[in-house]
PyMOL commands that place a pseudoatom at each C-alpha (Angstrom):
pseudoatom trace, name=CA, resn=UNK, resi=1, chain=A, elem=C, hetatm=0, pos=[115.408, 71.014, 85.657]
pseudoatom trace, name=CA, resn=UNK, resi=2, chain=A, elem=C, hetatm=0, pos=[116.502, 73.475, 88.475]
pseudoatom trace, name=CA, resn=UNK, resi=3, chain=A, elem=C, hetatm=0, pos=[115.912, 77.179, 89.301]
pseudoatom trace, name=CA, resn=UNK, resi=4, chain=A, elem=C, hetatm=0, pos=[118.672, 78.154, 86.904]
pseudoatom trace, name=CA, resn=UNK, resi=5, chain=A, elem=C, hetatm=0, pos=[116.783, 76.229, 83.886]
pseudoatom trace, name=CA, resn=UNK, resi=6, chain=A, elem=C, hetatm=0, pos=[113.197, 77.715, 84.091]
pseudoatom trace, name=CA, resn=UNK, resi=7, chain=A, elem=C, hetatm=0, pos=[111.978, 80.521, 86.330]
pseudoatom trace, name=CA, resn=UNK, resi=8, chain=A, elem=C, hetatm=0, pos=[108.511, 81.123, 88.641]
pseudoatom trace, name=CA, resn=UNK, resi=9, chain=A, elem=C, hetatm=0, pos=[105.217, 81.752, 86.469]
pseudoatom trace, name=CA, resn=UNK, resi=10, chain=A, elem=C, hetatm=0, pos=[104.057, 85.773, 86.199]
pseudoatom trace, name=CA, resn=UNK, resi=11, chain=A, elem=C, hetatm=0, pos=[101.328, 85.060, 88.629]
pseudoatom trace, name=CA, resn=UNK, resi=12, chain=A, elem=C, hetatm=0, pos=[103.841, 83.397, 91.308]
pseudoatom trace, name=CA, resn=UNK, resi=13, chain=A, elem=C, hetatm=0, pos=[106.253, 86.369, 90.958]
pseudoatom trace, name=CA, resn=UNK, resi=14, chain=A, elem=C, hetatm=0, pos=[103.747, 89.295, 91.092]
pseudoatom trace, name=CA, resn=UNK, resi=15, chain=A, elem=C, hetatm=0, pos=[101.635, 86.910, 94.536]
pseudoatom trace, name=CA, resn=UNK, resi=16, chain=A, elem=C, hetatm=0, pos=[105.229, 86.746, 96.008]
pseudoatom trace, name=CA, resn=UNK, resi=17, chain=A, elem=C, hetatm=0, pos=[106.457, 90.642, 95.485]
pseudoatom trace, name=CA, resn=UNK, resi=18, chain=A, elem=C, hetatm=0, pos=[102.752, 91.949, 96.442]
pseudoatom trace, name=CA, resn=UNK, resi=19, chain=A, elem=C, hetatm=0, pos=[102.554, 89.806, 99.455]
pseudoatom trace, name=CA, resn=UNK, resi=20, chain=A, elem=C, hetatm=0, pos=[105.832, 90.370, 100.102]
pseudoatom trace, name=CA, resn=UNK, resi=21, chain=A, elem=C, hetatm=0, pos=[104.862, 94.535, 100.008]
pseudoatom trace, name=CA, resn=UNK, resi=22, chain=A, elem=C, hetatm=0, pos=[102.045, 93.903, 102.331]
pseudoatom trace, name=CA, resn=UNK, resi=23, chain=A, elem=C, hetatm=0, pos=[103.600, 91.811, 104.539]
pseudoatom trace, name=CA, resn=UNK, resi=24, chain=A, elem=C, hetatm=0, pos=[106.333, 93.937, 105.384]
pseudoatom trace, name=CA, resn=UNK, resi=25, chain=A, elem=C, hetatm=0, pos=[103.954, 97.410, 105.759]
pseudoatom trace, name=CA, resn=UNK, resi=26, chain=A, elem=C, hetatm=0, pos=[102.056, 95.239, 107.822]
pseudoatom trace, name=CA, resn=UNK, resi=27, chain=A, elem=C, hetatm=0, pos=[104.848, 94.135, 110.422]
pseudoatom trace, name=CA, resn=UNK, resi=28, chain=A, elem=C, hetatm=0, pos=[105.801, 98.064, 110.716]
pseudoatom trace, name=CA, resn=UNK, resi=29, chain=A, elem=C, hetatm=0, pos=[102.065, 99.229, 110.779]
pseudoatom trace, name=CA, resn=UNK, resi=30, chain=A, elem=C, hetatm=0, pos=[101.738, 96.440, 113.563]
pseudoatom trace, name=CA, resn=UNK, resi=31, chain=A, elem=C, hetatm=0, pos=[104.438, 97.882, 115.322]
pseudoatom trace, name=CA, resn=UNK, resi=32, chain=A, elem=C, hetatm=0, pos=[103.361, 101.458, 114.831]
pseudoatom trace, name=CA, resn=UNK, resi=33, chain=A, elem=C, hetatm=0, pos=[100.233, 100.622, 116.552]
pseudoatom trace, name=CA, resn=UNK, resi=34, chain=A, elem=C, hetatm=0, pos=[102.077, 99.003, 119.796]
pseudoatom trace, name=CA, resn=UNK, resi=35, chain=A, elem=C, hetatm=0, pos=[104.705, 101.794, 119.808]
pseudoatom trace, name=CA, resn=UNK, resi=36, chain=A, elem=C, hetatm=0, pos=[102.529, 104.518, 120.046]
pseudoatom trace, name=CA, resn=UNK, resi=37, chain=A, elem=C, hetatm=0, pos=[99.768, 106.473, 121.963]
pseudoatom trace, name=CA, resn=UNK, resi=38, chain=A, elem=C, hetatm=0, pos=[98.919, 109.319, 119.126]
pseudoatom trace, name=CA, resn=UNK, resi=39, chain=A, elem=C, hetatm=0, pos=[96.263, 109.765, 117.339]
pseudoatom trace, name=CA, resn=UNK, resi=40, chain=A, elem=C, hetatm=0, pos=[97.986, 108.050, 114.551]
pseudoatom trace, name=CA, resn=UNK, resi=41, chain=A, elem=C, hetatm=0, pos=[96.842, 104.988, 116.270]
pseudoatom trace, name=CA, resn=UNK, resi=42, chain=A, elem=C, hetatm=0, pos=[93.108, 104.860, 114.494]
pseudoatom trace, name=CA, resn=UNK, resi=43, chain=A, elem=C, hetatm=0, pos=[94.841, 105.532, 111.663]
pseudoatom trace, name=CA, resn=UNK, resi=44, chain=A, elem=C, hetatm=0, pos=[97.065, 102.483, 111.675]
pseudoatom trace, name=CA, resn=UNK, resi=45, chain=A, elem=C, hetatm=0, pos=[94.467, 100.026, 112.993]
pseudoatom trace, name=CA, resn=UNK, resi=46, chain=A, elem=C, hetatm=0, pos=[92.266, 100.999, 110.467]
pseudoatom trace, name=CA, resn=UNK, resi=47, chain=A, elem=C, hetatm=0, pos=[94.553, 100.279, 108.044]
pseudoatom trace, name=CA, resn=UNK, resi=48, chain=A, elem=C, hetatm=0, pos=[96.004, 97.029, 109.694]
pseudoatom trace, name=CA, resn=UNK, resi=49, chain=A, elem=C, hetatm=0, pos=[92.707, 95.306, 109.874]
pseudoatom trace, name=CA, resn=UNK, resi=50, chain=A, elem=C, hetatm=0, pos=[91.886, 95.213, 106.127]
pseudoatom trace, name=CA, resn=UNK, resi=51, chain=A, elem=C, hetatm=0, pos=[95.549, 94.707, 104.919]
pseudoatom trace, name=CA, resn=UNK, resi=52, chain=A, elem=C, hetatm=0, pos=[95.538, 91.564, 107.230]
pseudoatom trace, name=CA, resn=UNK, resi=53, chain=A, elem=C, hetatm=0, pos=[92.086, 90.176, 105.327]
pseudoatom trace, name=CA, resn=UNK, resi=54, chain=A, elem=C, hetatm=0, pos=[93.871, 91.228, 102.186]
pseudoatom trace, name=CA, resn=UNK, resi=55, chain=A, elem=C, hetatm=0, pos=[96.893, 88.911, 103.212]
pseudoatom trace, name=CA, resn=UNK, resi=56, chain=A, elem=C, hetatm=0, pos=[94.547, 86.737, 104.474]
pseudoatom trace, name=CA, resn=UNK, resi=57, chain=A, elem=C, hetatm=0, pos=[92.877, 86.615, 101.119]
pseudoatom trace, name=CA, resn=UNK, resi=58, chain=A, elem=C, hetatm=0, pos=[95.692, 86.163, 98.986]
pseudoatom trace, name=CA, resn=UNK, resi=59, chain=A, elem=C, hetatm=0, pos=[97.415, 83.534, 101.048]
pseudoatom trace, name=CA, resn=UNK, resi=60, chain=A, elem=C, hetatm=0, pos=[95.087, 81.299, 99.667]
pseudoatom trace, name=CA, resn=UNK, resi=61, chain=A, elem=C, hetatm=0, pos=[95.504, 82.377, 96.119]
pseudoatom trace, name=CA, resn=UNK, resi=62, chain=A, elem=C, hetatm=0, pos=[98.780, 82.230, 96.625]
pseudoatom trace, name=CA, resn=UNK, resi=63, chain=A, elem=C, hetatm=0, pos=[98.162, 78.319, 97.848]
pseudoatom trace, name=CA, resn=UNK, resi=64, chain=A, elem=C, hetatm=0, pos=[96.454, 77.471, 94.979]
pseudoatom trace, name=CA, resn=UNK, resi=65, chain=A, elem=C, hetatm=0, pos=[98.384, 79.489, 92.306]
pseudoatom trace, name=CA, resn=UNK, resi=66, chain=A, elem=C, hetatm=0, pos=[101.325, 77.211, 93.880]
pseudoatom trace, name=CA, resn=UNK, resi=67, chain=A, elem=C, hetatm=0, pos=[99.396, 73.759, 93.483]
pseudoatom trace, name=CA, resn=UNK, resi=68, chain=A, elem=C, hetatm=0, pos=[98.787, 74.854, 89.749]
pseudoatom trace, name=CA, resn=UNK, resi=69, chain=A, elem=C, hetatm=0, pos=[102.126, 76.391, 88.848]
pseudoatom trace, name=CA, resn=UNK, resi=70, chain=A, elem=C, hetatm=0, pos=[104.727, 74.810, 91.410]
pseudoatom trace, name=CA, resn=UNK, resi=71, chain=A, elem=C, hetatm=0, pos=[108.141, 76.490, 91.780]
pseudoatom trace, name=CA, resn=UNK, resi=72, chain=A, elem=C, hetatm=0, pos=[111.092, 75.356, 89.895]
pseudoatom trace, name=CA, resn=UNK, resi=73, chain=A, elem=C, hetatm=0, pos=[113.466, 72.843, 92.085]
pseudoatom trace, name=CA, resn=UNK, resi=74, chain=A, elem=C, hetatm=0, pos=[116.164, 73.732, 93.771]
pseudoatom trace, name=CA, resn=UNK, resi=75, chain=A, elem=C, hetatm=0, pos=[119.829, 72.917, 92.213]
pseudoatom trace, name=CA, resn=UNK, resi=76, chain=A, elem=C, hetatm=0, pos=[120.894, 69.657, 92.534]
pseudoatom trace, name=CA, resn=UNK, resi=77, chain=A, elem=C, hetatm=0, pos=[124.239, 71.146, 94.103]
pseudoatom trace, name=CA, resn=UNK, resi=78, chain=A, elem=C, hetatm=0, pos=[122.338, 72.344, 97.189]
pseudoatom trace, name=CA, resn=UNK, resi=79, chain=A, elem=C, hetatm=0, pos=[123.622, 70.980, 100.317]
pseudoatom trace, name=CA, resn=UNK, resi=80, chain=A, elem=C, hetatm=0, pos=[120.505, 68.817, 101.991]
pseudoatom trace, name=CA, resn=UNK, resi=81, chain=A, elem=C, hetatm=0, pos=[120.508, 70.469, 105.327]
pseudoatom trace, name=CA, resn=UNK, resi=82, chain=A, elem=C, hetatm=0, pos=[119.420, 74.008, 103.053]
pseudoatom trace, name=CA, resn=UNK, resi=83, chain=A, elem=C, hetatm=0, pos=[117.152, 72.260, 100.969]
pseudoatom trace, name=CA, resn=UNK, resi=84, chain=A, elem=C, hetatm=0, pos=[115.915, 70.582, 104.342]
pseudoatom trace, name=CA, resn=UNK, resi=85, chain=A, elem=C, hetatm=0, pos=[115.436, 74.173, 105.587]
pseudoatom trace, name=CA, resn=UNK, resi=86, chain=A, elem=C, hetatm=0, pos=[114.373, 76.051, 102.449]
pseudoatom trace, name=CA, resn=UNK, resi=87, chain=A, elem=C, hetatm=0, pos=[111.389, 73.523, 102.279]
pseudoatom trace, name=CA, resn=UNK, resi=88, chain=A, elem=C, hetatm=0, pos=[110.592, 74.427, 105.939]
pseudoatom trace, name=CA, resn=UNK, resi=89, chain=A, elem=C, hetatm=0, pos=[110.920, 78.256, 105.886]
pseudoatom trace, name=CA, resn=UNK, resi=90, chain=A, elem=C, hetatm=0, pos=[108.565, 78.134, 103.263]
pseudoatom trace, name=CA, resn=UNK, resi=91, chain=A, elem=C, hetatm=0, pos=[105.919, 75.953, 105.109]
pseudoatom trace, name=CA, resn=UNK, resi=92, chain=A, elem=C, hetatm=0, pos=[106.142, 78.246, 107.987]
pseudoatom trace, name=CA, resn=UNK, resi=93, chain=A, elem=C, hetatm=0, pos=[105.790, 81.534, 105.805]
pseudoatom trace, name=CA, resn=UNK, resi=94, chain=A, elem=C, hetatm=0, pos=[102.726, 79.709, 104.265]
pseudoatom trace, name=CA, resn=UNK, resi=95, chain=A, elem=C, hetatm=0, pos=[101.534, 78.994, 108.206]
pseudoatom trace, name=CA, resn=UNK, resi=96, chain=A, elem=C, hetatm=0, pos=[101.999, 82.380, 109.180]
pseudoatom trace, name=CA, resn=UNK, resi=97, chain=A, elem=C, hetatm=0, pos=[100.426, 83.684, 106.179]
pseudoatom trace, name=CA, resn=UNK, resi=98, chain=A, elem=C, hetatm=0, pos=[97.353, 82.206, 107.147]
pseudoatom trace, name=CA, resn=UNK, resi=99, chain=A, elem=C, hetatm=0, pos=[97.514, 81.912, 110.776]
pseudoatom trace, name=CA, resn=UNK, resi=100, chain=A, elem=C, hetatm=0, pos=[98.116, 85.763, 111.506]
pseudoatom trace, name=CA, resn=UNK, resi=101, chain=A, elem=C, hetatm=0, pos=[95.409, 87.296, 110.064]
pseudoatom trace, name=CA, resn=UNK, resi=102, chain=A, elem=C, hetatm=0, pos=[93.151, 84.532, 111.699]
pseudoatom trace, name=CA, resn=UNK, resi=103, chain=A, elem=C, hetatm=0, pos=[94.839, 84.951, 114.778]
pseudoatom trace, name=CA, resn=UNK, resi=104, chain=A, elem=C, hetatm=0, pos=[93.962, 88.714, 114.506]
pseudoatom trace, name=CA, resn=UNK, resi=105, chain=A, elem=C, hetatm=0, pos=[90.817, 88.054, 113.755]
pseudoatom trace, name=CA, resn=UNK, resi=106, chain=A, elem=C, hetatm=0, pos=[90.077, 85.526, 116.589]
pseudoatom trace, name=CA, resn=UNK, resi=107, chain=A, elem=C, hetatm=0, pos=[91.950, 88.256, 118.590]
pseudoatom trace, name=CA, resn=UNK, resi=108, chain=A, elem=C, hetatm=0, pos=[89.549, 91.344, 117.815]
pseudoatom trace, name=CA, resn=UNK, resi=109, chain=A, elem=C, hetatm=0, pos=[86.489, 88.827, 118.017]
pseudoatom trace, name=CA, resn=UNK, resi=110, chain=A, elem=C, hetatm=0, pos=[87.401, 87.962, 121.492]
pseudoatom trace, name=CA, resn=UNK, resi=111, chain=A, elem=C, hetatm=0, pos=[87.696, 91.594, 122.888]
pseudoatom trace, name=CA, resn=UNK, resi=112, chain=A, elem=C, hetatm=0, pos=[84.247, 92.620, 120.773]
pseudoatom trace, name=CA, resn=UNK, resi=113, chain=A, elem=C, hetatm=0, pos=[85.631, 94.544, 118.302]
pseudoatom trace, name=CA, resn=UNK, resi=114, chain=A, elem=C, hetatm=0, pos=[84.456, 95.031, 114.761]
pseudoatom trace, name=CA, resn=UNK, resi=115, chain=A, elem=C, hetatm=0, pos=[86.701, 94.106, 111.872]
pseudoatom trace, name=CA, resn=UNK, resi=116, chain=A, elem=C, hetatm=0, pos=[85.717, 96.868, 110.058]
pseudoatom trace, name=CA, resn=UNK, resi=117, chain=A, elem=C, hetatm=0, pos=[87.113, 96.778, 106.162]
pseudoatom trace, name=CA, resn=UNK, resi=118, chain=A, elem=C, hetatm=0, pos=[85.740, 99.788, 105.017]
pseudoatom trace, name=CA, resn=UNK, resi=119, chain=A, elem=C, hetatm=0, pos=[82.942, 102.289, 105.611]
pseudoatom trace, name=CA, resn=UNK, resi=120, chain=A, elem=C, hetatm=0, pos=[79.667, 99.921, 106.799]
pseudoatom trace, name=CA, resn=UNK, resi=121, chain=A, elem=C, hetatm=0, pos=[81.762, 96.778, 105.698]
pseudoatom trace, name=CA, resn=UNK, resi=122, chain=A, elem=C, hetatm=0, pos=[82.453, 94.285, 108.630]
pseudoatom trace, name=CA, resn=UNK, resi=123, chain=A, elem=C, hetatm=0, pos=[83.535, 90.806, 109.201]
pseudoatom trace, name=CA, resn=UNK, resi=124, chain=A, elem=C, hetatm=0, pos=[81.710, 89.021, 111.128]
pseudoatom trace, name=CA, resn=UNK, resi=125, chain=A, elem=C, hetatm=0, pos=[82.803, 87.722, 114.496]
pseudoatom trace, name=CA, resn=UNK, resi=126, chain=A, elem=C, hetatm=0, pos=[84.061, 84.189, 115.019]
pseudoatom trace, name=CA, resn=UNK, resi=127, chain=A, elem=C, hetatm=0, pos=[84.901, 83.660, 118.620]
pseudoatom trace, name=CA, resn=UNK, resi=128, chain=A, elem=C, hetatm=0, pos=[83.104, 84.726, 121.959]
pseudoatom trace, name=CA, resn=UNK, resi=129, chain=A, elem=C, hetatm=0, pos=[84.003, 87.753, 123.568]
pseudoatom trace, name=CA, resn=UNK, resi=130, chain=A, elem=C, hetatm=0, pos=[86.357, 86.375, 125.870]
pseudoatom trace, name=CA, resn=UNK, resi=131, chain=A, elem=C, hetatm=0, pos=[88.527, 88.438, 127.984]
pseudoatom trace, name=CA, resn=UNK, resi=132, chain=A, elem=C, hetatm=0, pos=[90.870, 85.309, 128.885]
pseudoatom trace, name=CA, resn=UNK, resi=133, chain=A, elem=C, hetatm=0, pos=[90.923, 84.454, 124.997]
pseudoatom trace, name=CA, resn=UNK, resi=134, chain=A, elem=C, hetatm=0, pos=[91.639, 87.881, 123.895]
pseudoatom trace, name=CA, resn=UNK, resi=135, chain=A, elem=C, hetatm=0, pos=[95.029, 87.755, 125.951]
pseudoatom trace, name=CA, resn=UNK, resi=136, chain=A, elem=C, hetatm=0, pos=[96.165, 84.743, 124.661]
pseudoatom trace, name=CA, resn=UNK, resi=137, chain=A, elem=C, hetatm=0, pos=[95.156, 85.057, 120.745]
pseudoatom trace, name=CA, resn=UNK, resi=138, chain=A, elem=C, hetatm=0, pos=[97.186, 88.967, 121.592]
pseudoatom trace, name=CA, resn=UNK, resi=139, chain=A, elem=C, hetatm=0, pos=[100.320, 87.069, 123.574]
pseudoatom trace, name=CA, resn=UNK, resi=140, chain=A, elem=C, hetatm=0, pos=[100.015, 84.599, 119.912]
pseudoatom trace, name=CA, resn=UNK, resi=141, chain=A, elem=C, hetatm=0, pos=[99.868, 87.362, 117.566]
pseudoatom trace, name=CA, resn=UNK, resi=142, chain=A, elem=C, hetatm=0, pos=[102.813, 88.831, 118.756]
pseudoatom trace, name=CA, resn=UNK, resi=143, chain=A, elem=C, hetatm=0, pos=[105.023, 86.050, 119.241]
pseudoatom trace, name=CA, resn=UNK, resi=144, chain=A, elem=C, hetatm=0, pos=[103.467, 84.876, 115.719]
pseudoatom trace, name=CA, resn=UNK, resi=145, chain=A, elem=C, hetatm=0, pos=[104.581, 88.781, 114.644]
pseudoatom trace, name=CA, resn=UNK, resi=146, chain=A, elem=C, hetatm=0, pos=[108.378, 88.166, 115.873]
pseudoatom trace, name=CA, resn=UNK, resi=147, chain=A, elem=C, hetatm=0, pos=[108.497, 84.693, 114.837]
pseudoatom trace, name=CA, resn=UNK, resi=148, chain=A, elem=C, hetatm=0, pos=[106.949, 86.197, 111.017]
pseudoatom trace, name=CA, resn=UNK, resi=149, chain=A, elem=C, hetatm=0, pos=[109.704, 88.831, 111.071]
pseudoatom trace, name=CA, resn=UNK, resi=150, chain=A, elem=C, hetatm=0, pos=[112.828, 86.383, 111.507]
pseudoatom trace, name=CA, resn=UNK, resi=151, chain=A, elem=C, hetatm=0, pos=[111.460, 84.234, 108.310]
pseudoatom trace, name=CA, resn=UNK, resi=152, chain=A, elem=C, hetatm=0, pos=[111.224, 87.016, 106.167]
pseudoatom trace, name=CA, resn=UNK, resi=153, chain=A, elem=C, hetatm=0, pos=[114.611, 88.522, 107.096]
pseudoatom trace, name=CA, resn=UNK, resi=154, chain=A, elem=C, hetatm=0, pos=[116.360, 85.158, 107.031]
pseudoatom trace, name=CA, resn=UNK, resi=155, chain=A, elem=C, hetatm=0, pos=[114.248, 85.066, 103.726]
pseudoatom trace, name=CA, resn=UNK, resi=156, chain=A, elem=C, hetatm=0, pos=[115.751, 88.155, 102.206]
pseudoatom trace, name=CA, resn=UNK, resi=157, chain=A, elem=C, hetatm=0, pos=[118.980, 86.705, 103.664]
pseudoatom trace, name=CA, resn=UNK, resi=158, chain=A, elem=C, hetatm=0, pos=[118.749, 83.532, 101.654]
pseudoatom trace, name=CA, resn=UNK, resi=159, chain=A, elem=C, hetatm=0, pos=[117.513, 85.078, 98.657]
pseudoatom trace, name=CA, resn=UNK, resi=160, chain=A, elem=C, hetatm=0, pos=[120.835, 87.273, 99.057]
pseudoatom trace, name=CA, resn=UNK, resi=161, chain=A, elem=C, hetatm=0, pos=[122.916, 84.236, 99.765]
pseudoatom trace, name=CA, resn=UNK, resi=162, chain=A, elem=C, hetatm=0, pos=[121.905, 82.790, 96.150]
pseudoatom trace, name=CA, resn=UNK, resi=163, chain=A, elem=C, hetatm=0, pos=[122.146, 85.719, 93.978]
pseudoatom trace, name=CA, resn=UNK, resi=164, chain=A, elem=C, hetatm=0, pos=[125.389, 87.353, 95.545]
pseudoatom trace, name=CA, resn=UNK, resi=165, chain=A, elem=C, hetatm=0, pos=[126.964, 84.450, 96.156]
pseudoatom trace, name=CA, resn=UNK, resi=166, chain=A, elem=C, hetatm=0, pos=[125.939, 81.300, 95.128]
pseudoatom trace, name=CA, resn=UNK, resi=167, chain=A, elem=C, hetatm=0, pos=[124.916, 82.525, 91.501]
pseudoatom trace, name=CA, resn=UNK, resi=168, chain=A, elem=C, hetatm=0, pos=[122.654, 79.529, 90.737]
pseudoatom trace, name=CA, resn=UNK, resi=169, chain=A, elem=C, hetatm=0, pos=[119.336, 81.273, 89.495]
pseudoatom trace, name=CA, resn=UNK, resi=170, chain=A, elem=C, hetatm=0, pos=[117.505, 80.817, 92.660]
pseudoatom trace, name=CA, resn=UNK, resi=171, chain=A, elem=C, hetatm=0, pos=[116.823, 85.240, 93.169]
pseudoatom trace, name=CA, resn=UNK, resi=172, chain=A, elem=C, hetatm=0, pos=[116.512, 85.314, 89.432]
pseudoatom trace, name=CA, resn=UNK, resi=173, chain=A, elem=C, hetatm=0, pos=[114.100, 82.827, 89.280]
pseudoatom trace, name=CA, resn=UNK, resi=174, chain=A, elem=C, hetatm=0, pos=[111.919, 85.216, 91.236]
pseudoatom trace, name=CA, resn=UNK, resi=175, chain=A, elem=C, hetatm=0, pos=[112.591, 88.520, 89.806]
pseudoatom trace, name=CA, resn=UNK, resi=176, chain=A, elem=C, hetatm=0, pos=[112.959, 87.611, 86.228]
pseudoatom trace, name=CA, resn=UNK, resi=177, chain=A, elem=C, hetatm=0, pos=[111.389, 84.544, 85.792]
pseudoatom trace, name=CA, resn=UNK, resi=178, chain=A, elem=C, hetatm=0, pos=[113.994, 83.945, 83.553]
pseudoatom trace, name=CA, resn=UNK, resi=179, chain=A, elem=C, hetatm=0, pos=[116.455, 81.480, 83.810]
pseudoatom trace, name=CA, resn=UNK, resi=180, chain=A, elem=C, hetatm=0, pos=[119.830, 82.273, 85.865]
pseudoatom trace, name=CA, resn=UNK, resi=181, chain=A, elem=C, hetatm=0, pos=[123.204, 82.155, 83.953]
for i in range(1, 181): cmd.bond("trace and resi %d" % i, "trace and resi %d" % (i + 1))
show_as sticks, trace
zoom trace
C-alpha cells in the first residue's frame, strides 16, 4: 500500500499543517527580532519564546502521534536516492523540531533570562548563566534557524514536486487524507 492507496490520519494532518503554521511565523518572528531595533522587538520576543515551547510541545506529540499512526509508504516507483533523502529530511525536521526550542532555551538560560510564557508563568532555567555558553547555544540557534529554513523550503519543494508533477498521492496524502488518483 503506498501514499496513493491510503492517506495520513486527521491527527497527523492537522500536527503537520499547525506545526507547519508555527514553524514558519516562528522563522520570520525570529528574524524580525534580529532585523530590528524598534520597539517591536519586546513584542516579538515575547511572542517567540512561548511559540517555541508550543513547538517544543507538540514535537513530541507529533513523535508519538507518528509511532501510533505511521505515514503511508512511499510509491514503490520512487527512485531510492529520494526515498533515501525523503527519510532523512524528515529525521532532520524531527531534530530540529526538538533541538531549536531547546537550543533557545539553553540559549536564554545561559544569558539569565526568564522564559517567560505568559503573565507570572516561567520556565525554569536549565543551564548556568554562562556568558561563553550563551554565544555558542546563539551562533547554534542560528545556524540551526538557516539550516531549519532550507528543509522546510526544499519541503514545500518536494511536496510540489509530487503533486504538480509526479501525481502519485504523496501532497494529497497530506491535505486530503484521501487517497491520490
Amino acid at each position: 500500500m503506498s501514499a496513493a492507496t491510503h492517506g495520513f490520519s486527521v491527527p497527523s494532518r492537522l500536527l503537520h499543517w499547525l506545526m507547519a503554521l508555527l514553524i514558519l511565523a516562528m522563522l520570520f518572528i525570529g528574524v524580525g527580532m534580529v532585523a530590528t531595533v524598534s520597539s517591536r522587538y519586546e513584542l516579538l520576543v515575547s511572542i517567540h519564546k512561548p511559540l517555541g515551547v508550543a513547538i517544543l510541545v507538540l514535537a513530541a506529540i507529533r513523535l508519538v502521534n507518528r509511532m501510533i499512526n505511521p505515514p503511508p509508504p512511499l510509491p514503490a516507483t520512487l527512485p531510492p536516492v529520494q526515498r533515501l533523502a525523503a527519510g532523512a529530511s524528515h529525521v532532520l525536521l524531527y531534530v530540529l523540531m526538538f533541538a531549536m526550542p531547546l537550543i533557545g532555551w539553553g540559549m536564554l538560560s545561559a544569558a539569565g533570562y526568564p522564559i517567560v510564557l505568559y503573565g507570572q508563568a516561567q520556565l525554569p532555567s536549565i543551564l548556568p548563566h554562562n556568558a561563553y555558553l550563551y554565544a555558542a547555544l546563539r551562533q547554534a540557534h542560528t545556524v540551526c534557524a538557516f539550516l531549519l529554513f532550507a528543509l522546510v523550503v526544499l519541503h514545500f519543494a518536494a511536496a510540489l514536486y509530487h503533486g504538480l508533477i509526479r501525481r502519485d498521492g504523496v501532497l494529497q496524502a497530506m491535505t486530503s487524507g484521501r487517497p491520490g488518483r
